[in-house]
C-alpha positions in Angstrom: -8.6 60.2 7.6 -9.0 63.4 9.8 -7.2 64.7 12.6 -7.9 68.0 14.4 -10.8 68.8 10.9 -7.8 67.8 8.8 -7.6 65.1 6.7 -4.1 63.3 6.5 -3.3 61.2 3.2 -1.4 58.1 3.8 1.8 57.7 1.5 1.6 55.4 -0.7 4.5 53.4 1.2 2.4 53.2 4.2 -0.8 52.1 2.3 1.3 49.5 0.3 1.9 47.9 3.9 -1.2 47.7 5.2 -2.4 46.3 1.8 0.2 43.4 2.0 -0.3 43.1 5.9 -3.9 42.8 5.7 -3.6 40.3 2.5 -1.2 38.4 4.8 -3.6 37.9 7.8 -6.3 36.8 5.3 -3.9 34.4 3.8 -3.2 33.0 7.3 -6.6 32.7 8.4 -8.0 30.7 5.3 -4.6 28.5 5.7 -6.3 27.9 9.7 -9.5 27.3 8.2 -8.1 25.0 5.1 -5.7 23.3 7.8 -9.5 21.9 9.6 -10.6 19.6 6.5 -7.4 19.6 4.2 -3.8 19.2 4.7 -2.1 22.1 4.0 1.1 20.7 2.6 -0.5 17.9 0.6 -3.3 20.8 -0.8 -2.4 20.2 -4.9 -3.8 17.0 -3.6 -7.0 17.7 -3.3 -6.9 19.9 -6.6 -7.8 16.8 -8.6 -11.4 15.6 -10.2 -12.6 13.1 -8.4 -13.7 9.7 -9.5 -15.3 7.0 -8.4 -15.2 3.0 -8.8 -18.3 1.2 -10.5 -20.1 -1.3 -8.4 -19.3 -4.7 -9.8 -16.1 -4.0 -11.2 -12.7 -4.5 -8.9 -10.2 -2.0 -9.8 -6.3 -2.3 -8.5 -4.1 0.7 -8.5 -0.5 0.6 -8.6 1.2 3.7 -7.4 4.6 4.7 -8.4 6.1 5.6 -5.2 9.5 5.0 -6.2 11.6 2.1 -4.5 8.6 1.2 -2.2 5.0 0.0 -2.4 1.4 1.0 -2.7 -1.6 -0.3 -3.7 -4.7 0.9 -3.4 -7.8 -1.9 -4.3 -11.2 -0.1 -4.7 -13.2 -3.7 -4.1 -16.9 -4.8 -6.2 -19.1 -3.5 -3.4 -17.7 -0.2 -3.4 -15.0 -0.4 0.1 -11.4 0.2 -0.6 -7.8 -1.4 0.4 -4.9 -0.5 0.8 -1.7 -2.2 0.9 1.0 -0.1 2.3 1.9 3.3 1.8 5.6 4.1 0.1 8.2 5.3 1.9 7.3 8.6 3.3 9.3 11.0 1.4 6.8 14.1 0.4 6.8 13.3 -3.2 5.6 10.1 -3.0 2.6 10.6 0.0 1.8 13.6 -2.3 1.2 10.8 -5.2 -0.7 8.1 -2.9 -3.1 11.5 -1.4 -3.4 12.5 -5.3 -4.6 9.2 -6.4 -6.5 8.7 -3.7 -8.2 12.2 -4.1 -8.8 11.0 -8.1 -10.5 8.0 -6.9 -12.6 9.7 -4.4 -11.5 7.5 -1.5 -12.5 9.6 1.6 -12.3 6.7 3.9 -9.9 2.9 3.2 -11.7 0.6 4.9 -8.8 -2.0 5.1 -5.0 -0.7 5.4 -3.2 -3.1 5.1 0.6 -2.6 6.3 2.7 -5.2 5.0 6.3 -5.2 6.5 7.8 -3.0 9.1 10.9 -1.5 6.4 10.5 2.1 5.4 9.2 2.1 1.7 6.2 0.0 2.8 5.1 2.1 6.1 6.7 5.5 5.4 4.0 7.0 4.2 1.3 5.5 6.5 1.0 7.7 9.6 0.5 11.0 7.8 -2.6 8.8 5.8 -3.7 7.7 8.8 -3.3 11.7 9.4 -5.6 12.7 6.6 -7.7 9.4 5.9 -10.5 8.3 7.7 -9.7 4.0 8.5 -12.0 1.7 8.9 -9.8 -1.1 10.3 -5.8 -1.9 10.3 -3.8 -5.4 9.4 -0.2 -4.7 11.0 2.3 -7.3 11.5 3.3 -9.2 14.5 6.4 -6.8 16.0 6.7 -7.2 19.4 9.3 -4.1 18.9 7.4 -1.2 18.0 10.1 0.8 17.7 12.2 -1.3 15.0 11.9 2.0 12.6 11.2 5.1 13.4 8.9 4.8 10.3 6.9 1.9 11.6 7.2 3.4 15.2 5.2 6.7 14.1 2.8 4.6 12.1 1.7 2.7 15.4 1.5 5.5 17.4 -0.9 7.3 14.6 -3.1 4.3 15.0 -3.7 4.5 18.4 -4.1 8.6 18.8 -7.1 7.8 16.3 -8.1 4.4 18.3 -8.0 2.7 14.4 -8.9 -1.5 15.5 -6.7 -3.9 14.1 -5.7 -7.2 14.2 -2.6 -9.2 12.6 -1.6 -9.6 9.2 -1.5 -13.8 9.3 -2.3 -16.7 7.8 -6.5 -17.0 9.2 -7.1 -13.3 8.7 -8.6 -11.7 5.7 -11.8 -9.7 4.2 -14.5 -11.4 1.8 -17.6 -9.5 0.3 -20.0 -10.9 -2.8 -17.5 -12.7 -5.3 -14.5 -11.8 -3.6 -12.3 -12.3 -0.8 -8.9 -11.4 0.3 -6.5 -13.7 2.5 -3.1 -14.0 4.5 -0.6 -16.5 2.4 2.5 -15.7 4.7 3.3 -15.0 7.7 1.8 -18.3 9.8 -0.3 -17.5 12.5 1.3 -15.0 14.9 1.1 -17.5 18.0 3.6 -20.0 16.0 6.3 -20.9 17.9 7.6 -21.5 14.7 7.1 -19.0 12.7 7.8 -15.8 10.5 7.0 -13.7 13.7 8.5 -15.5 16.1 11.5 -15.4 14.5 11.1 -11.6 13.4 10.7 -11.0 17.4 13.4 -13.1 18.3 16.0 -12.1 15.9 15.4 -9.0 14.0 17.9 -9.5 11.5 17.3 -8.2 8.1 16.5 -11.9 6.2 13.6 -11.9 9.1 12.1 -9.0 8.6 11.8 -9.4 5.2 10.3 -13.7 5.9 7.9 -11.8 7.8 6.2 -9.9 5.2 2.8 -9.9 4.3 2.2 -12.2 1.2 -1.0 -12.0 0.1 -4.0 -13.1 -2.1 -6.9 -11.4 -4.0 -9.5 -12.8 -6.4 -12.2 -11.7 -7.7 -14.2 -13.7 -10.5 -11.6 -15.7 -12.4 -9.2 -12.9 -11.6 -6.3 -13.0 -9.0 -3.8 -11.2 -7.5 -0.8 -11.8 -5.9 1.0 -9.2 -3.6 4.4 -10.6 -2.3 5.7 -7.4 -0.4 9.3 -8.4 0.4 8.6 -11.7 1.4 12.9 -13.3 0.3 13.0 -16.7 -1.5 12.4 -19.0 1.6 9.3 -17.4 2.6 8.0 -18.3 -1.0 9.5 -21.6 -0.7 7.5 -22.3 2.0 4.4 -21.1 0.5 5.3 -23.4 -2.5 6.0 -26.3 -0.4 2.8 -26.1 1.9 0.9 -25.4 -1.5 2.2 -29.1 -2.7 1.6 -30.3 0.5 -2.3 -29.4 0.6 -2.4 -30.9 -3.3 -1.0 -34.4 -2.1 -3.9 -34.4 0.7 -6.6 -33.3 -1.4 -7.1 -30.7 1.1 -8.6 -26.7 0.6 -4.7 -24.5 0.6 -5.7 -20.9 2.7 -9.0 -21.5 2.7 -10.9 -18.4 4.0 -14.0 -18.6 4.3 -15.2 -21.1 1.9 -12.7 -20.1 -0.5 -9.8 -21.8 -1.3 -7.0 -21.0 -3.0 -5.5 -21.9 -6.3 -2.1 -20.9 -6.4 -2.3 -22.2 -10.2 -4.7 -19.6 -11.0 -2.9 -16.4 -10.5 -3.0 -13.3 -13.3 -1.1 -10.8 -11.8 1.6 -10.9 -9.2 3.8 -8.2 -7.7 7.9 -9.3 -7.9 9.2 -10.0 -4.0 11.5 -6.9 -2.6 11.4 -4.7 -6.0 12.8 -7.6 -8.0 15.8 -8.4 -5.8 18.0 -10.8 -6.1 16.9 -12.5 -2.7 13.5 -11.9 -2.9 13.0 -14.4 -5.9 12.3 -18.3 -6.1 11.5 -19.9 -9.9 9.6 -22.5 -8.9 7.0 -19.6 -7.3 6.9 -18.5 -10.5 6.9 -22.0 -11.9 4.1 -22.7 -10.2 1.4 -19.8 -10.1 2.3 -18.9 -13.9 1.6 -15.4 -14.0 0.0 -13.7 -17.1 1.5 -10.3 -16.0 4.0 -9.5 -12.9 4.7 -6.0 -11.8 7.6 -4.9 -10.2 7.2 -1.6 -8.0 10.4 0.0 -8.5 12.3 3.4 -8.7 15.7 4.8 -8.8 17.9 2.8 -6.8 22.2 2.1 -5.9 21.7 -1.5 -5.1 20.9 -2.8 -8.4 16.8 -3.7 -8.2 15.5 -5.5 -10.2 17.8 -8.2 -10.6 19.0 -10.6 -13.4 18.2 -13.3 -11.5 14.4 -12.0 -10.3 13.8 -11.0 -14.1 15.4 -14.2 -15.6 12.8 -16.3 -13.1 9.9 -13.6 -14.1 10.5 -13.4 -18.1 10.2 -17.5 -18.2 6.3 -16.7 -18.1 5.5 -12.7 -19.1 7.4 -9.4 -19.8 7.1 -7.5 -16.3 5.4 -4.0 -16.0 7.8 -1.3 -14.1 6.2 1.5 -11.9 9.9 3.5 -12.6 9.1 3.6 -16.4 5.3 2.9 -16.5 4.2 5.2 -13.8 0.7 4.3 -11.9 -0.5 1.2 -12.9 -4.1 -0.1 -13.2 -5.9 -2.9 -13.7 -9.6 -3.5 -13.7 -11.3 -6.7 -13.3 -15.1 -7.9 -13.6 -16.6 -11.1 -12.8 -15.2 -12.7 -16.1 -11.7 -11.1 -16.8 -9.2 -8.2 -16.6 -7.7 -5.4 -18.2 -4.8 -3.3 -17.7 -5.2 0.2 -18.7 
């Protein structure tokens, strides 16, 4: 630098601080730029190899969220579910964005939220956020603003105009040798039903009846996803289940396809495996080859005796606390867990 024909040296101080000050603004800029496509806060998300599901294969991914639920279906013909989206808490949307990210899922077609408690819809406004959606199941609350949690995810929905319709017995998603259906709640119009007794009374034994129980099969694979659906909800299903058998008529039929409640593989435990989220002759009657029981550290005692007494009758349960993410993969003749 000159001043006057005389060059002045900078100290080394000075230069130091126009160094760091100019590495700072560049740092700031590329966060701007980053912050346009990526998440800033989620970024080691999107630091991951990504995969993608082979056509003709129906893969089911079981995140460990902790005490909460997610699960993210990439279907046969290539379009993706997801059922819920943990509770919220950093760590945990950091896992659902990472596994996401792995799996290559730019866009879920179907999100699918299942109850209105925190560790199901947490985590769903910030992937709402960051996720393209194709279309939304939500449940029947009249009260919007019955968590702050489910309150935030409704309100992300409609700043990005996502459609939706009700998660309900009637409503569901079907593609080439698959389809996925409503079990629980009834229709949303009942007079007598889960919703109308969520909206009436909001008690917590209601907003649990009025959780999303549903069904997925693929091949001579199914699923079962219970969310935290308490012991009469399944009782009901059990009961209306008997009920269509003593008619000879199609149970949930959706579009052609019934269900076979007798059929099931793999089935999620009710509420984390608690103690009022269980019913043994649910379990008596779909059979389960494998049950998995999203879970993490708790003070209340999940899962309980009583849920695992009613679940080890028929298979030794899989824990997301102790067995991390959990897969399974399914073709048109059979599954694997991996």
């Amino acid at each position: 630098m000159k001043d006057g024909g005389k060059k002045i040296k900078l100290s080394k101080a000075v230069a130091s601080v126009l160094i760091s000050v100019s590495v700072l603004i560049i740092f700031i800029v590329a966060l701007l730029i980053t912050e346009i496509y990526i998440p800033v806060k989620y970024l080691t998300a999107y630091f991951v190899k990504a995969e993608q599901n082979r056509y003709g294969i129906l893969r089911v991914n079981y995140v460990n969220v902790g005490f909460g639920d997610c699960i993210l279906i990439e279907l046969p013909d290539g379009k993706t579910a997801l059922i819920d989206g943990g509770d919220g808490a950093y760590p945990n949307t950091l896992s659902v964005l990472k596994v996401l990210n792995s799996r290559g899922v730019k866009k879920i077609d179907y999100l699918i939220c299942s109850s209105v408690k925190p560790e199901h819809c947490g985590g769903l406004s910030d992937l709402v956020e960051y996720k393209d959606i194709g279309y939304a199941f939500i449940p029947y609350c009249l009260n919007t603003r019955i968590t702050s949690q489910y309150r935030s995810f409704i309100n992300k929905l409609d700043e990005k105009g996502v459609p939706r319709s009700y998660a309900c017995v009637g409503e569901g998603i079907s593609g080439e040798g698959y389809f996925l259906t409503f079990l629980s709640p009834c229709n949303y119009l009942s007079p007598n039903g889960e919703y109308a007794s969520l909206n009436k009374n909001p008690s917590a034994a209601n907003i649990e009846n009025a959780s999303a129980v549903i069904w997925l099969e693929y091949g001579e694979t199914s699923f079962a996803f219970t969310s935290d659906v308490r012991s009469e909800g399944l009782k009901r299903i059990v009961e209306d289940y008997k009920i269509s058998e003593e008619l000879n008529q199609p149970y949930c039929a959706y579009k052609g396809n019934d269900v076979n409640l007798k059929n099931c593989d793999i089935i999620t435990a009710a509420g984390h495996g608690g103690e009022e989220n269980t019913y043994a002759p649910w379990y008596d009657l779909t059979k389960p080859e494998q049950a998995i029981i999203s879970v993490g550290k708790n003070y209340s005692g999940y899962p309980s005796n009583v849920a695992l007494s009613d679940i080890c009758n028929y298979c030794n349960p899989l824990y997301t606390m102790y067995d991390g993410d959990i897969t399974v993969t399914a073709d048109a003749e059979g599954y694997k867990i991996l």
